[in-house]
N, C-alpha and C positions, 0 to 999 in steps of 0.2 A: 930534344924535340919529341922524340915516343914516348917520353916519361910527361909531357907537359902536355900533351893530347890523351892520354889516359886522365889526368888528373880533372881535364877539361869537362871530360866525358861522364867524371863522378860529382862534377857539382851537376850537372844534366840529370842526375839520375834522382838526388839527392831532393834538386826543385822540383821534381816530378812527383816524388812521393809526400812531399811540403803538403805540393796543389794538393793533390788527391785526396792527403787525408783532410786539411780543410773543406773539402769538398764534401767529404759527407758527414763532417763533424757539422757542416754546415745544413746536411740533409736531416740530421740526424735533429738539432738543435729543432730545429723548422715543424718537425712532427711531433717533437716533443710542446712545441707551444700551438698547433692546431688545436681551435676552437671547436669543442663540441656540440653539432646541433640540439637544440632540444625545445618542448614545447612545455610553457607559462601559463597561469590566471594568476590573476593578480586576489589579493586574500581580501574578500568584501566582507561589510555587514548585513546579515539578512535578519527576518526571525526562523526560528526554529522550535519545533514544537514535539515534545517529549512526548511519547504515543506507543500504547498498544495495539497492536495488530489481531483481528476476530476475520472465521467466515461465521456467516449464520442465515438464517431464511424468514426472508417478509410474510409477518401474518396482520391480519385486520387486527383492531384495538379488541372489537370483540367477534368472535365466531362460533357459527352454530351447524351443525348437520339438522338438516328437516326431516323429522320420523310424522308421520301419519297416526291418527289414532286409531284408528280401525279399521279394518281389513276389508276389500274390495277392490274396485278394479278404475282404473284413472279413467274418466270420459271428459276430463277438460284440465288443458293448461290456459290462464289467464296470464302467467308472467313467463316472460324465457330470461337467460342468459344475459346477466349485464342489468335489468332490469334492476331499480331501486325500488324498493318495498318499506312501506313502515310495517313496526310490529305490530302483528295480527291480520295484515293483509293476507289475504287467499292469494296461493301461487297453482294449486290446482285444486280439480275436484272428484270425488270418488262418489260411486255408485256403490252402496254395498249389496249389493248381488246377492241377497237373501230372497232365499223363493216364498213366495207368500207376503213379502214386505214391500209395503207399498211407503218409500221416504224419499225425501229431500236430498242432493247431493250433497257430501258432506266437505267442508273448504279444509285443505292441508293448508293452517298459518304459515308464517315467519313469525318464529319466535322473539323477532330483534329488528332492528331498523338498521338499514343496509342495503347492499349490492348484492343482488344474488351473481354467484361465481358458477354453478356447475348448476343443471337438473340432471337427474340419473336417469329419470323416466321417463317412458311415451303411453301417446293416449292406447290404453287396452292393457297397460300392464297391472299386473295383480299383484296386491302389496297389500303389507300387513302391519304391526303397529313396529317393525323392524325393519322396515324397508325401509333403506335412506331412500328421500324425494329429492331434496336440494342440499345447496352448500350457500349461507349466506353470511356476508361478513361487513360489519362498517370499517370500512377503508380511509376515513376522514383522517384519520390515523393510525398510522404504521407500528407496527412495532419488530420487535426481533431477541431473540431469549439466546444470553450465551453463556459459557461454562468459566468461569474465572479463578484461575488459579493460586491457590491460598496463600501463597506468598503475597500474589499482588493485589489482594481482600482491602489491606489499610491503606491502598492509593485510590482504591473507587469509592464514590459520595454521591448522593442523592442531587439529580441536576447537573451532574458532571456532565461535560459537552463531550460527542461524538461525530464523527463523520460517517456518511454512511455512504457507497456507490454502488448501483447496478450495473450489469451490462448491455442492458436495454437501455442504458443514458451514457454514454460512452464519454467520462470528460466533469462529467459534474454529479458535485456531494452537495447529499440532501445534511442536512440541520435535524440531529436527534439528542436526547437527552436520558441519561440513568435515572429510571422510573420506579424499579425495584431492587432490591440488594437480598438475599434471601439470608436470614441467618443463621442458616442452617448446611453444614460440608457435608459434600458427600464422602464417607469414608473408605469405597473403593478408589475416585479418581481424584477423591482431595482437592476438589472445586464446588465453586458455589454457583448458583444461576442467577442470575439478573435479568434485569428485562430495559431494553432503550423505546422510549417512545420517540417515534419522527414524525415531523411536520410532512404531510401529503397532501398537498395543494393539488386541487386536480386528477389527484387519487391516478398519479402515474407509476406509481409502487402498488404495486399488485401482489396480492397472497401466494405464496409458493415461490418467489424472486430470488435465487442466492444474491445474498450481499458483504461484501467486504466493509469491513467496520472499524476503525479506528479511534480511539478512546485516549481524549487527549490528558495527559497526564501534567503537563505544564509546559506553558508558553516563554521563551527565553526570547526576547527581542532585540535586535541590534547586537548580535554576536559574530566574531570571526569566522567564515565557514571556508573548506576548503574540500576540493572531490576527494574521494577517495583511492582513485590513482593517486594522489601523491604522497601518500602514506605507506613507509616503510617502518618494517620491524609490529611489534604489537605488544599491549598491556602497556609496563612502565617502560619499556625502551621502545619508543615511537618518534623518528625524524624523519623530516625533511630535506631539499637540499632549494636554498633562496637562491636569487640571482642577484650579487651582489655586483654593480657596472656589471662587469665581462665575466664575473666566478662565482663559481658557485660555491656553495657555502654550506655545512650542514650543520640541521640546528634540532637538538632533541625540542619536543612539544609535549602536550598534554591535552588528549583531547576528552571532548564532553559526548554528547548524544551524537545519533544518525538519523537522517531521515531523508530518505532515498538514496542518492548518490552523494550525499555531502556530510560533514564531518563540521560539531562544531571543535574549534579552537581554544582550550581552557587557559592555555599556555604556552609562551615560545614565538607566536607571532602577532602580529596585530594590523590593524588593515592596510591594504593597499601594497605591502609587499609580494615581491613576485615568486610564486612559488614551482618549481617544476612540475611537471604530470607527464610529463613523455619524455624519455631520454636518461632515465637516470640511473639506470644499470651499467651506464657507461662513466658516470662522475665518482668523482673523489674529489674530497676536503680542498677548493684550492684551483680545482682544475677552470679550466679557461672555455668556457661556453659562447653559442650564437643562440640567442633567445628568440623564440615565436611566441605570439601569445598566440 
């Protein structure tokens, strides 16, 4: 009877540690197939455009400082500030202040046809054939001078299109084009100057402007693009990780240009697959995903 209640007591102990360990083999199993969250875009076609990036500063197409021809003292302005003038209009006029001389006031022209931008002077001041008077510039169009670097000499061309933006238009690119190429390096910083003419309708690009300038290099249209978040690795080892149903997947790529946040796609994917951008520091080859897009 004692021997047959011990024995009783050892299948009791025996199904106990059976359950248990199914229990967390069963725990165990369970976390090993939890799904990891993560967030998707799906891989679209856009265009995409090859581009270098300039700062540089808006000047009128042409511009002049106004010098005076001969010394005396200003007793009239006929043009102020903003004023358009053709060339040879009087913007003021001078007294030449010669004792014994009895003359005519003499007109300080504009040399150019234009906006005047600045006058320096007021009535009573004394000036000489060295004193700036004004600043005047035709603004009908824009332009802008940048330094380009010798390597990238054989991708710029006469007409080549630009983008240009101010911060005074917050949102929108003016339309300009490579007007000059110079052919001549400078040998200390090993770039050449060019010059972008823009269209100034309205003449809302004004002289002195910083502008960011964009010089497009070639247009690729209808290409795979994808952000940049979900680009792991760099140069020739660059993957992803797809969503393939419920797993993830990882697939070396090859990509092309940037521009902005996006990546084209040369290789390895093609549209409409869904690609990761959050979550994937936690995946491996295989593993078992919940997809957001």
């Amino acid at each position: 009877m004692k021997r047959t209640a011990i024995k009783f007591f050892g299948l009791l102990l025996m199904a106990a540690v059976i359950s248990g360990c199914g229990k967390e083999t069963g725990r165990m199993d369970k976390g090993k197939d939890e799904a990891i969250p993560v967030k998707v875009m799906k891989v679209r076609l856009e265009n995409l455009d090859k581009t270098l990036e300039y700062v540089g500063n808006i000047k009128g197409r042409d511009e002049a400082i106004v010098y005076p021809k001969i010394s005396g003292k200003i007793v009239e302005k006929v043009k102020g500030e903003g004023s358009y003038v053709m060339k040879g209009d009087a913007i003021a006029y001078i007294d030449r202040d010669e004792v014994g001389l009895k003359s005519e006031k003499a007109p300080v022209e504009s040399p150019l046809t234009g906006t005047i931008g600045r006058i320096y002077v007021d009535i009573g001041s004394s000036v000489t054939p060295q004193t700036q008077v004004a600043f005047v510039a035709d603004m009908d169009k824009a332009e802008t001078d940048l330094n380009i670097p010798e390597k990238y000499l054989p991708m710029i061309f006469i007409d080549q299109e630009a983008e240009i933006s101010v911060d005074s238009c917050p949102g929108e690119k003016f339309n300009g084009k490579v007007s000059m190429i110079s052919p001549m390096i400078d040998l200390q910083t090993r770039t050449a100057p060019i010059e972008i003419t823009i269209d100034n309708e309205g003449h809302r690009l004004q002289s002195g402007m910083f502008a960011k300038v964009k010089l497009i290099l070639a247009k690729n249209k209808d290409v795979p693009i994808i952000l940049k978040e979900a680009v792991m690795g760099k140069g020739a080892d660059t993957y992803v990780y797809v969503v393939q149903g419920a797993t993830a997947a990882l697939k070396k790529i090859a990509l092309g240009i940037r521009q902005g946040p996006y990546y084209e796609v040369r290789g390895g994917l093609k549209g409409g697959e869904s690609v990761v951008i959050m979550g994937q520091q936690k995946l491996r080859d295989g593993a078992p995903v919940k997809a957001e897009e």
